[in-house]
N, C-alpha and C positions, 0 to 999 in steps of 0.2 A: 181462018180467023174471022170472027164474028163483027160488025160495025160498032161503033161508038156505043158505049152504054150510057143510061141511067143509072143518076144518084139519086133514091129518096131514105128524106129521114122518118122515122117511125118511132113512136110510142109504145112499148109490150108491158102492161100489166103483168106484174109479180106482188104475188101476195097483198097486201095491204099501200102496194106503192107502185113504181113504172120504173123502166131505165131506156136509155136511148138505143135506135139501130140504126145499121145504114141499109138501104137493100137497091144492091147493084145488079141491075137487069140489062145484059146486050139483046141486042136488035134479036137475035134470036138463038133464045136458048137453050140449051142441052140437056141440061142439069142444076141443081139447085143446093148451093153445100150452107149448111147454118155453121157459124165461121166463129167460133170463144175466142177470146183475147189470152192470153197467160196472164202470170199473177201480177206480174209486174209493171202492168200499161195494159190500156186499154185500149178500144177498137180502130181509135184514131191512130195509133201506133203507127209507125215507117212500114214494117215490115208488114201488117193486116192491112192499109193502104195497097202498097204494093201486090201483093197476090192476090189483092179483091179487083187489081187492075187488069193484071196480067191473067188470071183466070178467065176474066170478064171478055179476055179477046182471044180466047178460046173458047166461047159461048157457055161458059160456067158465070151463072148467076152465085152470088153469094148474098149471103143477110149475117150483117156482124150487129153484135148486138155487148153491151155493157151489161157486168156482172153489179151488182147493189152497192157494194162497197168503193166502185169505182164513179158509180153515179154519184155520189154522197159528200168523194173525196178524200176517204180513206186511204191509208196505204197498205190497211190489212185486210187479208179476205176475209169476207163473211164464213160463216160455219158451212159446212161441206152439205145439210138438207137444201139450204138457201138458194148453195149454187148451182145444185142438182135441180132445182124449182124452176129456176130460174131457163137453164139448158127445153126444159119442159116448154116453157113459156113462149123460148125463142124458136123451138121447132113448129110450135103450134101458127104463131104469126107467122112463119116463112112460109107453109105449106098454103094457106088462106090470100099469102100474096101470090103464089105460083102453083096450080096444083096441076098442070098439067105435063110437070116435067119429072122425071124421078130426082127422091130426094134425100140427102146427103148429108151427115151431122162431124164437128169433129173441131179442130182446133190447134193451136198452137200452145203446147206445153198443157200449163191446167187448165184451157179451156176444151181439150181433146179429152185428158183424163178426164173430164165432169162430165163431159157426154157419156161416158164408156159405162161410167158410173151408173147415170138414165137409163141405160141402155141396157145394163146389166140386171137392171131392178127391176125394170118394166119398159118393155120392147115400145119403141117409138116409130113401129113401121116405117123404119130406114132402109132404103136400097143398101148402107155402107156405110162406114165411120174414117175418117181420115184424120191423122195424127202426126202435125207439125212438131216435131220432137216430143214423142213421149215423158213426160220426168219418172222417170222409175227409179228415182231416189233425190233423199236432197241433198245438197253440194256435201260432197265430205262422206256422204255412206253408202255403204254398197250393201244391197238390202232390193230384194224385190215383190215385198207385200206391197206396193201399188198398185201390182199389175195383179193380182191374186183373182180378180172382178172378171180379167178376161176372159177365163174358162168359161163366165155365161153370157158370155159376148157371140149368141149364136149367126150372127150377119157378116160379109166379107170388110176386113181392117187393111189399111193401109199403113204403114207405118213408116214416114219419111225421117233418115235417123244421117247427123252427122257423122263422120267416124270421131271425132275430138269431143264428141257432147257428154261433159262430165255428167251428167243427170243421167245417163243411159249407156255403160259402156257397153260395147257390144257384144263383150264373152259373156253378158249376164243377158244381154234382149235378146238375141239370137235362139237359144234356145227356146224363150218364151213364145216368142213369134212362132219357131220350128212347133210347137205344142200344139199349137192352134189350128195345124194344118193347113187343106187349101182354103179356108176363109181369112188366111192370112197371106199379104203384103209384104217385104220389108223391102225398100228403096233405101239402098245406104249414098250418102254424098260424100267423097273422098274430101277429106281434109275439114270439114263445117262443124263448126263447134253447136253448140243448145239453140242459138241463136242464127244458124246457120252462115253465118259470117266465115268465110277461107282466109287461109296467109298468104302474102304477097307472093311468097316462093311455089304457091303452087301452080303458078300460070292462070290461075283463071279470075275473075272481078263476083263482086257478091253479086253484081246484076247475073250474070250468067248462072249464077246458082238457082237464084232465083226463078231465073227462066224453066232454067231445069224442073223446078218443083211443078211450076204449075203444068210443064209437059207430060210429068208425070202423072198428075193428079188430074187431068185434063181427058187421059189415054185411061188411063184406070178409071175412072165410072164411065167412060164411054163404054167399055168392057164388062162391068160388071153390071150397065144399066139393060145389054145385050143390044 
């Protein structure tokens, strides 16, 4: 485990305007993941708090950073170039704050798909992409043209998936991940829904899930960084 980190906030120019980041750096670090919010909350979120912490003391630097819509006060996302722009924007500033560590893009929910998205379009010289519950559909459909992008996702994915996450059942991602081959990950967490929150009855607390995640995420770009 790495020592106490730094918090600093940051400025990232997008397009015609900025939105804020946070970039948490431990005493000495490993790796460097650029960290999206999902749709629904932004970087300050409980749960990007949290794994920006616990990362952090497994010497995983992260840089979160706010998508335009959420800078504004919105509660709708912006159009999908925006936030593709934007994914752009915040790898560029992560890499300029740390560039001596390999480096890492990816997210929770659609802050993972907009990376994949980047990433698909025009290669962002990533070690690796990491994906706090994929949404590969919205609540109610089962449908997996979200994921259609990953076939030119040519760099190693992680893919940390509840079993309960209605956004992503797993007779539908399973395969997809399987497509991908070995540049693909999947980490399933028993019982975690979208949110990665468990039920009482499973024995275990959302902290330990947590924990989990960034063990996982922590081991994997250690690995993929070699």
């Amino acid at each position: 485990m790495s020592g106490a980190a730094a918090l600093v906030e940051l400025t990232i120019p997008v397009g015609a305007g900025a939105v804020s980041a946070l970039f948490c750096r431990p005493a000495q670090p490993t790796s460097l993941l650029v960290f999206g919010h999902g749709a629904g909350a932004g970087m300050r979120h409980s749960f990007m708090s949290a794994m920006a912490e616990r990362l952090a003391a497994r010497g995983v630097a992260t840089l979160r950073y706010q998508f335009p819509y959420i800078e504004r006060g919105s509660p709708r996302p912006d159009a999908q170039p925006v936030l593709v722009s934007t994914v752009r924007a915040a790898v560029g500033t992560a890499r300029g704050q740390l560039s001596n560590v390999p480096l890492f893009a990816g997210g929770k929910s659609m802050g993972g798909r907009m990376t994949s998205l980047a990433e698909s379009a025009e290669p962002l010289d990533l070690k690796g992409l990491v994906f706090f519950g994929f949404p590969l559909h919205a609540a109610g459909a089962r449908d997996v043209r979200r994921a259609q992008h990953l076939a030119d996702v040519r760099i190693p994915s992680l893919f940390l998936q509840g079993t309960r996450d209605e956004l992503a059942p797993l007779d539908l991602l399973e395969p997809i991940v399987s497509a991908l081959g070995e540049r693909a990950t999947l980490h399933v967490i028993e019982g975690a829904d979208h949110s990665f929150r468990v039920l009482r009855r499973t024995g275990r607390s959302d902290d330990q899930v947590l924990d989990e995640l960034a063990d996982v995420v922590a081991a994997w770009t250690g690995r993929v960084s070699g």
